[in-house]
MOPAC internal coordinates of N, CA, C and O (Angstrom, degrees):
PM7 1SCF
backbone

  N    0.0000 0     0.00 0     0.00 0    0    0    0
  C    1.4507 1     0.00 0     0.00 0    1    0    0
  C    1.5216 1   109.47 1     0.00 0    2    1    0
  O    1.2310 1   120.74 1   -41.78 1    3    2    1
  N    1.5480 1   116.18 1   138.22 1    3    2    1
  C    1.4399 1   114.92 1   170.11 1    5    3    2
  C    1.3658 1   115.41 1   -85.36 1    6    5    3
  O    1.2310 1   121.84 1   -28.87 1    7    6    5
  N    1.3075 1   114.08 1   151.13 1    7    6    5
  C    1.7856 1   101.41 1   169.78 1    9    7    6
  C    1.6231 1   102.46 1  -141.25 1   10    9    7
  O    1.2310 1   112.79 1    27.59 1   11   10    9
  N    1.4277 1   131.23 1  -152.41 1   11   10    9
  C    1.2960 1   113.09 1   174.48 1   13   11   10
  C    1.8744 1    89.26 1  -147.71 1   14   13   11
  O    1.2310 1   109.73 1   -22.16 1   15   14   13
  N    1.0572 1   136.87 1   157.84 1   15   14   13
  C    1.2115 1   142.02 1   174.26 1   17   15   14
  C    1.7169 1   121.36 1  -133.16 1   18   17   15
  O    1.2310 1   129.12 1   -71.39 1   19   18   17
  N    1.7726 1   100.03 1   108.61 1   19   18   17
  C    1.5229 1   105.16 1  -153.58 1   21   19   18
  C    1.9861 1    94.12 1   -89.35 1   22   21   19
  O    1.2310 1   125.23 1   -32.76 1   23   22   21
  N    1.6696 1   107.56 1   147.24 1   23   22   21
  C    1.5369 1    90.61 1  -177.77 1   25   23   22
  C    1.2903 1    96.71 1  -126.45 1   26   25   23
  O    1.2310 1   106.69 1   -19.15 1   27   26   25
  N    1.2345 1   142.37 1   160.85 1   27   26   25
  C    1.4772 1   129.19 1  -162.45 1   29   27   26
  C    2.0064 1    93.36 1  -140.31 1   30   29   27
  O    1.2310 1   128.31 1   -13.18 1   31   30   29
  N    1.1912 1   101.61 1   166.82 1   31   30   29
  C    1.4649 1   104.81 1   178.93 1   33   31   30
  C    1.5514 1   117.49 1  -100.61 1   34   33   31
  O    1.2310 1   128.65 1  -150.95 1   35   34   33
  N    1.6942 1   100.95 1    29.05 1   35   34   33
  C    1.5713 1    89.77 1   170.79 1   37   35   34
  C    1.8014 1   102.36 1  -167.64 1   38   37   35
  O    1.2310 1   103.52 1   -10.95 1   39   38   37
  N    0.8072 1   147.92 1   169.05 1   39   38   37
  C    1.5913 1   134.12 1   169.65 1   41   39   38
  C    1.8988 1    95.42 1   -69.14 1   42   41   39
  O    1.2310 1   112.22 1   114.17 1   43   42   41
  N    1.2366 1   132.29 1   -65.83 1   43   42   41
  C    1.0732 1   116.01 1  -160.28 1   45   43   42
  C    1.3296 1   122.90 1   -77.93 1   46   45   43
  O    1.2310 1   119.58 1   177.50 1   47   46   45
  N    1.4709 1   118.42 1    -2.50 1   47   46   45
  C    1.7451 1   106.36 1   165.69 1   49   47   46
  C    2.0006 1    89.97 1   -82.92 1   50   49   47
  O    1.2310 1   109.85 1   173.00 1   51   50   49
  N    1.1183 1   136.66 1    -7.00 1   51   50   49
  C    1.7839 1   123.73 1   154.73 1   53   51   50
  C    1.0471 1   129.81 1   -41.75 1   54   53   51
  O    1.2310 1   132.09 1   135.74 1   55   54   53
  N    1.5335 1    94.26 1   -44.26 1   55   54   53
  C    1.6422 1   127.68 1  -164.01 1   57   55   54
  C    1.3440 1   120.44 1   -65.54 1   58   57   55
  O    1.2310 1   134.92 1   140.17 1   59   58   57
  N    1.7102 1    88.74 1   -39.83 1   59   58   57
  C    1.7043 1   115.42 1   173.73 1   61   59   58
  C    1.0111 1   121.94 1   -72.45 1   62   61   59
  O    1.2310 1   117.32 1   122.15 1   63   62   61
  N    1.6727 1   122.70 1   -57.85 1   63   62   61
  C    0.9247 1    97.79 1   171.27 1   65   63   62
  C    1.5277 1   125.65 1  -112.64 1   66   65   63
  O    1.2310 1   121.45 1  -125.95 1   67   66   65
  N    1.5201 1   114.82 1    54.05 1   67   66   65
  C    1.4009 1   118.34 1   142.20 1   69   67   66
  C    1.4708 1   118.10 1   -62.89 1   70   69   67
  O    1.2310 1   129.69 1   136.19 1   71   70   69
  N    1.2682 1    98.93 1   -43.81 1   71   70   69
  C    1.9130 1   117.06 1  -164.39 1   73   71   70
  C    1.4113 1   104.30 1   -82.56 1   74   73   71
  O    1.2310 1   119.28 1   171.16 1   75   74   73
  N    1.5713 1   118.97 1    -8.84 1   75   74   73
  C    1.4627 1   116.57 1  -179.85 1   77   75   74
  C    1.7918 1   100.67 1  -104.88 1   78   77   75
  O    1.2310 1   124.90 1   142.35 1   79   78   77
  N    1.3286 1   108.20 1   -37.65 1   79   78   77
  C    1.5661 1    86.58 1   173.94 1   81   79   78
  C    1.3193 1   124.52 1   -82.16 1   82   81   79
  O    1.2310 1   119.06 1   170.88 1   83   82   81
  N    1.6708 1   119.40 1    -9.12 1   83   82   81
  C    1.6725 1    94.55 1   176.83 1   85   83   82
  C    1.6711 1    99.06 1  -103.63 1   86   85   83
  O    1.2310 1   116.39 1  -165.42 1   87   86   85
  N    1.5101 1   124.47 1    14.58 1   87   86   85
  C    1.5763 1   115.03 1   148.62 1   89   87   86
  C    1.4752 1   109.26 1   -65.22 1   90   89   87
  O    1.2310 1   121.55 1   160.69 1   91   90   89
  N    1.5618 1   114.63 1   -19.31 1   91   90   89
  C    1.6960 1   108.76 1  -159.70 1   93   91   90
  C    1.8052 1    88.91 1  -104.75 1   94   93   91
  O    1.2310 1   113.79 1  -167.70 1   95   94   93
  N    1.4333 1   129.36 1    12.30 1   95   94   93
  C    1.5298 1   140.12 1   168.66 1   97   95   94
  C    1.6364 1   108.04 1    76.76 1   98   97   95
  O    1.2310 1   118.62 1  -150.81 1   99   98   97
  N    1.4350 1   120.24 1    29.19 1   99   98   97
  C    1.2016 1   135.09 1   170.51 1  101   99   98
  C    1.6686 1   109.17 1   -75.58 1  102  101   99
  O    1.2310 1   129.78 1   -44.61 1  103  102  101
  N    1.2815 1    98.75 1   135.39 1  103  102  101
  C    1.8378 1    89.61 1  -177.44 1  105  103  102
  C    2.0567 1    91.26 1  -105.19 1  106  105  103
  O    1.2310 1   133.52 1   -41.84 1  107  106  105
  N    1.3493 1    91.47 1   138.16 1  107  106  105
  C    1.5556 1   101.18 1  -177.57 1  109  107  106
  C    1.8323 1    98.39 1  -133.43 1  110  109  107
  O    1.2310 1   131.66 1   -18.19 1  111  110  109
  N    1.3098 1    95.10 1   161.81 1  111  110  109
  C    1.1206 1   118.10 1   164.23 1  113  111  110
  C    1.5881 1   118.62 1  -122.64 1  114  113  111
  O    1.2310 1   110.75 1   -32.36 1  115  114  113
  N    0.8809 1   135.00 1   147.64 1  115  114  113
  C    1.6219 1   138.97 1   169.20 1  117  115  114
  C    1.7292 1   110.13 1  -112.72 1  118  117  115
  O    1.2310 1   129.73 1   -66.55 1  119  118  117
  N    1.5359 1    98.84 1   113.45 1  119  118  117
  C    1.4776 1   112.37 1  -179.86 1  121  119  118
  C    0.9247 1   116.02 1  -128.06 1  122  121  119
  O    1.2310 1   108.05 1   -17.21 1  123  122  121
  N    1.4552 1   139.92 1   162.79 1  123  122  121
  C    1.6433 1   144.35 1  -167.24 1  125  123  122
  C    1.6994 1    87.50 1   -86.57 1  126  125  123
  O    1.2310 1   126.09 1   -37.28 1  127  126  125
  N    1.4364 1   105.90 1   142.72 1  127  126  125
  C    1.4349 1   108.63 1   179.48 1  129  127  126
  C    1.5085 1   116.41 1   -86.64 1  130  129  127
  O    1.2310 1   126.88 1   -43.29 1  131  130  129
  N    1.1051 1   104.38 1   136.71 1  131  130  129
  C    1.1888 1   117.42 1   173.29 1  133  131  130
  C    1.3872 1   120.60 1   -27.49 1  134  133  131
  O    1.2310 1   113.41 1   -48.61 1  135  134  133
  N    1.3143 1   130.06 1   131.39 1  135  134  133
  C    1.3540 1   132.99 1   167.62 1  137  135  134
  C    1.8327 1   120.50 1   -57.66 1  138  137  135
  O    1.2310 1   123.18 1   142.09 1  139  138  137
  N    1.3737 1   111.51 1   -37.91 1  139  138  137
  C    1.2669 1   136.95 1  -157.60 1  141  139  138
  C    1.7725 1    87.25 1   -69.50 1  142  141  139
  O    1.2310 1   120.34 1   134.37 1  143  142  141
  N    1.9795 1   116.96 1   -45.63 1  143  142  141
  C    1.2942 1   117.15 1  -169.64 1  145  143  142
  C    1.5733 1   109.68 1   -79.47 1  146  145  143
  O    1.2310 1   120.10 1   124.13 1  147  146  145
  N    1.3022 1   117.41 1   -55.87 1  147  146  145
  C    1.7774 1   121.01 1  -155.13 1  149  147  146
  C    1.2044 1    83.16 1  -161.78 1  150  149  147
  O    1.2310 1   135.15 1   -13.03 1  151  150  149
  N    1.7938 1    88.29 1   166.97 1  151  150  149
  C    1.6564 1   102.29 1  -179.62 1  153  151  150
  C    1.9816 1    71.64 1  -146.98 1  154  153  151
  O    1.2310 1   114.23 1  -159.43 1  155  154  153
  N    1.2832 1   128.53 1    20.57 1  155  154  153
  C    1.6893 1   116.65 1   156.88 1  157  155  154
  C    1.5258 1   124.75 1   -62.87 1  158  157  155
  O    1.2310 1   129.44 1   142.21 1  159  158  157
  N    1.4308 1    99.41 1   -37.79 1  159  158  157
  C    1.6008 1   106.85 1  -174.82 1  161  159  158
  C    1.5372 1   111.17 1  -129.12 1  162  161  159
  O    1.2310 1   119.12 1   -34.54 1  163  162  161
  N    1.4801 1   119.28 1   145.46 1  163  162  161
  C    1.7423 1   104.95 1   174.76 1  165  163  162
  C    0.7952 1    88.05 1  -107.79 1  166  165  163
  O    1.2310 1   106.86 1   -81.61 1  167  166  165
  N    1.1174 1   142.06 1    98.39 1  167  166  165
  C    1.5986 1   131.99 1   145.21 1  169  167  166
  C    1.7835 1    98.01 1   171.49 1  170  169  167
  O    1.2310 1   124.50 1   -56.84 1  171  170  169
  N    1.5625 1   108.96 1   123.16 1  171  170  169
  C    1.6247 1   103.47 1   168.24 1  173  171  170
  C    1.4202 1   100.58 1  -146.45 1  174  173  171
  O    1.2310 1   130.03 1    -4.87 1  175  174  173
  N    1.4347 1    98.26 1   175.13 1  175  174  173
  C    1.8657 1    90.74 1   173.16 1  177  175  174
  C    1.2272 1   140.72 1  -114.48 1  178  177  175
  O    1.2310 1   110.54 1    11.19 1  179  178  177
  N    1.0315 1   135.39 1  -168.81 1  179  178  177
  C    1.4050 1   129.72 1  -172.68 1  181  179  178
  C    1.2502 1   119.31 1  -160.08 1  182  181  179
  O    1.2310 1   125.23 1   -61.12 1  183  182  181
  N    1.7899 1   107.55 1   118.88 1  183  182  181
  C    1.3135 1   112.87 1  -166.60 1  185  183  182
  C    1.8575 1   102.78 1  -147.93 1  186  185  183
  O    1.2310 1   127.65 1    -5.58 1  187  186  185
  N    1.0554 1   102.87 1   174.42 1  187  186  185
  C    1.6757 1   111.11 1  -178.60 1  189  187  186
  C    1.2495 1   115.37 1   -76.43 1  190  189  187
  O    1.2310 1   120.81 1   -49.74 1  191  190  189
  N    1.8901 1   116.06 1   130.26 1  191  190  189
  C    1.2732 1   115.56 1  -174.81 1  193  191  190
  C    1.7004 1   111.55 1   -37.89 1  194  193  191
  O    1.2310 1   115.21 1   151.88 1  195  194  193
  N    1.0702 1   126.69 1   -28.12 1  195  194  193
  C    1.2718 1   140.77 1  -128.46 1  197  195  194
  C    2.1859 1    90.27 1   -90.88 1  198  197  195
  O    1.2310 1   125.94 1   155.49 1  199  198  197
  N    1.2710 1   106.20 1   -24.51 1  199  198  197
  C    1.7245 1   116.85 1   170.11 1  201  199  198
  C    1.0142 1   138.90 1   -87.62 1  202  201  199
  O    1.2310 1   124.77 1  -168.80 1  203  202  201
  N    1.9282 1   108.45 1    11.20 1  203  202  201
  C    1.4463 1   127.60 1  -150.37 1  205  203  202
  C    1.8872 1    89.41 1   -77.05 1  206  205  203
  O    1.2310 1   119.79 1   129.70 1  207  206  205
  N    1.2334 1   118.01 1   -50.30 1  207  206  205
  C    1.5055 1   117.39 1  -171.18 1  209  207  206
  C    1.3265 1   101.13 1   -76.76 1  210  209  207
  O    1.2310 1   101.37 1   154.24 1  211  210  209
  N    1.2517 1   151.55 1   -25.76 1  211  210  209
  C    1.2772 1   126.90 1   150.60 1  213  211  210
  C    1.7605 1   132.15 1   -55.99 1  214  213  211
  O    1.2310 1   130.37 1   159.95 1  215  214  213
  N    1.6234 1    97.60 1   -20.05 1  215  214  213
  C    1.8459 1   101.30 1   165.75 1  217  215  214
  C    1.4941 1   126.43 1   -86.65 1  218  217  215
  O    1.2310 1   134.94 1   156.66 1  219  218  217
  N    1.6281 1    88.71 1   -23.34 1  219  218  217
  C    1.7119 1    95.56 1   177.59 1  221  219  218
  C    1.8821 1    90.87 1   -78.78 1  222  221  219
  O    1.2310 1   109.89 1   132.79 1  223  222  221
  N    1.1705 1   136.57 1   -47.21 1  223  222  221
  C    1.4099 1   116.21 1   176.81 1  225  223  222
  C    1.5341 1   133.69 1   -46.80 1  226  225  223
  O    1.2310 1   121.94 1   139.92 1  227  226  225
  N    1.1872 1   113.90 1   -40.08 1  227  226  225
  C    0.7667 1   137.35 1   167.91 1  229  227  226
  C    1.7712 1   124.30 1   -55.48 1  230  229  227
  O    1.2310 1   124.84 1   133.94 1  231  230  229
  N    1.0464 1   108.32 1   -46.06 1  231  230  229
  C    1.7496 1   132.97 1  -157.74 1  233  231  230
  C    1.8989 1    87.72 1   -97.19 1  234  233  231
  O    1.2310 1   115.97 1   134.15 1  235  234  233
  N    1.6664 1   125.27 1   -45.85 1  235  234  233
  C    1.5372 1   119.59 1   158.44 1  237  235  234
  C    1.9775 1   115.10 1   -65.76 1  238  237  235
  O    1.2310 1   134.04 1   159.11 1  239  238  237
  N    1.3988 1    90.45 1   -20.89 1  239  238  237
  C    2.1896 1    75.34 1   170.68 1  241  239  238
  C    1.2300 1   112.86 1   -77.95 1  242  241  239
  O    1.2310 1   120.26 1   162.49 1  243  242  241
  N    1.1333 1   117.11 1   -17.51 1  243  242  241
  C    1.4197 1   131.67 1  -158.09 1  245  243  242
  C    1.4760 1   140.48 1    70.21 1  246  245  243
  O    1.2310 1   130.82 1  -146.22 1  247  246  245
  N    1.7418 1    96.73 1    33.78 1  247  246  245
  C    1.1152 1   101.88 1  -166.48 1  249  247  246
  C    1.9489 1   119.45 1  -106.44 1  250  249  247
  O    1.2310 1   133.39 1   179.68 1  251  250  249
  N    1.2818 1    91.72 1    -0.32 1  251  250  249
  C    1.6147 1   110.04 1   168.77 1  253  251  250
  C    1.9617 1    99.31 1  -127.54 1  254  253  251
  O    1.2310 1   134.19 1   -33.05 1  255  254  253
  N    1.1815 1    90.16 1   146.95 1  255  254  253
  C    1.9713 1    96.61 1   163.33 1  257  255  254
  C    1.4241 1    99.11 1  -135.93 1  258  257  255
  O    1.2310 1   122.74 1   -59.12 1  259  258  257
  N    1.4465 1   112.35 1   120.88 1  259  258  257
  C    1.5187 1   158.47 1   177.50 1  261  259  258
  C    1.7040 1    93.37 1   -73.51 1  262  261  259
  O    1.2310 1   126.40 1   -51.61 1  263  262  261
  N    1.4817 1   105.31 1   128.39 1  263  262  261
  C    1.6550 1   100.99 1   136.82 1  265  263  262
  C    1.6371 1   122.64 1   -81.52 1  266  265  263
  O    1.2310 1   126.32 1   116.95 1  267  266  265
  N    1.8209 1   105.45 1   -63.05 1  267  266  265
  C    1.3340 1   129.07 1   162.39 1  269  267  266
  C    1.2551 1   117.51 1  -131.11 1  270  269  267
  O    1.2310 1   132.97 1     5.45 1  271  270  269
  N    1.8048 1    92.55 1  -174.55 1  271  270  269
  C    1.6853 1    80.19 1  -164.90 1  273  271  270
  C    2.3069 1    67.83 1  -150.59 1  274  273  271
  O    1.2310 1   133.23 1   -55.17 1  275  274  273
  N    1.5177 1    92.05 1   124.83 1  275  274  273
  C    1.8579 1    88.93 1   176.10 1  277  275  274
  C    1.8440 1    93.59 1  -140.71 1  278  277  275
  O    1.2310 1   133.90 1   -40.81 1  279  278  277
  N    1.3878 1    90.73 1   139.19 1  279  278  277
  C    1.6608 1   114.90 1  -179.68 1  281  279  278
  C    1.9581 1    97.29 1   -65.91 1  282  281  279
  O    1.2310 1   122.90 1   -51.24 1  283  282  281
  N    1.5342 1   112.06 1   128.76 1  283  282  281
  C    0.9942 1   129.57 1   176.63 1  285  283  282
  C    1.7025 1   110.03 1  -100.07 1  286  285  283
  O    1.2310 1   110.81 1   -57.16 1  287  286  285
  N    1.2336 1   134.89 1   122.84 1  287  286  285
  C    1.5169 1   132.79 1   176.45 1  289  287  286
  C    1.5914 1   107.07 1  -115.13 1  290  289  287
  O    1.2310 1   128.38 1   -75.96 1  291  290  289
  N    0.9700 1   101.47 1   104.04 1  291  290  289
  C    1.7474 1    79.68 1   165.99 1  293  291  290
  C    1.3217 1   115.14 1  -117.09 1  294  293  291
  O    1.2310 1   121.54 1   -54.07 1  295  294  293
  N    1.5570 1   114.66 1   125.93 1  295  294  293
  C    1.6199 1   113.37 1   164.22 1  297  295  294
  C    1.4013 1    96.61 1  -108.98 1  298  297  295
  O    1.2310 1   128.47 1    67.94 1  299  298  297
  N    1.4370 1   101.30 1  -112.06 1  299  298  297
  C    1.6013 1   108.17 1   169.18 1  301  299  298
  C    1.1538 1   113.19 1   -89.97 1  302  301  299
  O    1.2310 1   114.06 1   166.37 1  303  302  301
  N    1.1651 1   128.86 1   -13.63 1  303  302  301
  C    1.8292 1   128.70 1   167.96 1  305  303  302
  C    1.6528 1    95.80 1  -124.81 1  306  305  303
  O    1.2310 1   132.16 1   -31.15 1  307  306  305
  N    1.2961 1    94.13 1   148.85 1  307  306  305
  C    1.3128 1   130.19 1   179.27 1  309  307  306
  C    1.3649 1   117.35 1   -79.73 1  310  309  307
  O    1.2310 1    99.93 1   -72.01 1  311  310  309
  N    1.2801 1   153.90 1   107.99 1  311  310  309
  C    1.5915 1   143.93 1  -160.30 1  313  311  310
  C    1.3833 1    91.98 1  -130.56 1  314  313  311
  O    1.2310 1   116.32 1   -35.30 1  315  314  313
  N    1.4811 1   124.61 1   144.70 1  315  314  313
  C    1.2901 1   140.40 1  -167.38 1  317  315  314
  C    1.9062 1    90.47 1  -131.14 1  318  317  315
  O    1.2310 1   124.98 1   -50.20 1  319  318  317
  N    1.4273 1   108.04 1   129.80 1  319  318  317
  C    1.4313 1   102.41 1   164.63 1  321  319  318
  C    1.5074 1   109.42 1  -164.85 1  322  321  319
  O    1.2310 1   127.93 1   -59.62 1  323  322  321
  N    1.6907 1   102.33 1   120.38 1  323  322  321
  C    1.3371 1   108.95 1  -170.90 1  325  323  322
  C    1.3036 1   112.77 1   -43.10 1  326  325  323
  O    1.2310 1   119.47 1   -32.07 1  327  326  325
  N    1.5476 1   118.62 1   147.93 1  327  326  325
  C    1.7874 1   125.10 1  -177.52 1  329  327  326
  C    2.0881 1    95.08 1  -115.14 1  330  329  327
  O    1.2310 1   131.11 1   126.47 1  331  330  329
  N    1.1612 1    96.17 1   -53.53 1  331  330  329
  C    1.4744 1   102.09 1   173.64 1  333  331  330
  C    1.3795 1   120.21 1  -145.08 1  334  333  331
  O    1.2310 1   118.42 1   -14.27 1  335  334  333
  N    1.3485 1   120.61 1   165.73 1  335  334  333
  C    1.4709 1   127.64 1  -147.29 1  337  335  334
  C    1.4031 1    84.71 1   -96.81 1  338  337  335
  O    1.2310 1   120.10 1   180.00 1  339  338  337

C-alpha cells in the first residue's frame, strides 16, 4: 500500500492541520515521525497517496503549513521518498 507522510516544523502547525484536513473529510492518522526524515517535529501524519490534491489545496489556501510531504510504500520493506521539499 502507498501512503504519504506529512512533517511539519512544529507540533502545533500538526495539530492544525490534523483538525483542518478531516474538516476537509481527509482520513489521517497522527504518527511519531520517522527518524530516517527529521528529528524537527515528533509528530506527522499519515494518510493515502490518494489525498495528496486535497493537501496541496489546502497548504495553497493557506490553511495548513507543510514542512514535507514523502511517499510511504510498505511491502516488506519500508521505502521513504521525498514528494516535496
Amino acid at each position: 500500500m502507498e501512503y504519504i507522510i506529512i512533517t511539519f516544523e512544529s507540533t502545533n502547525f500538526a495539530i492544525q492541520a490534523e483538525a483542518a484536513l478531516k474538516n476537509s473529510d481527509v482520513n489521517v492518522q497522527i504518527i511519531p515521525t520517522p527518524r530516517e526524515i527529521t528529528l524537527s517535529c515528533g509528530i506527522s501524519i499519515l494518510t493515502s497517496e490518494e489525498n495528496l490534491s486535497k493537501i496541496d489545496k489546502l497548504v495553497n489556501e493557506g490553511k495548513i503549513r507543510i514542512k514535507e510531504v514523502y511517499r510511504y510504500i510498505k511491502d516488506d520493506v519500508k521505502k521513504l521518498e521525498r514528494l516535496r521539499p
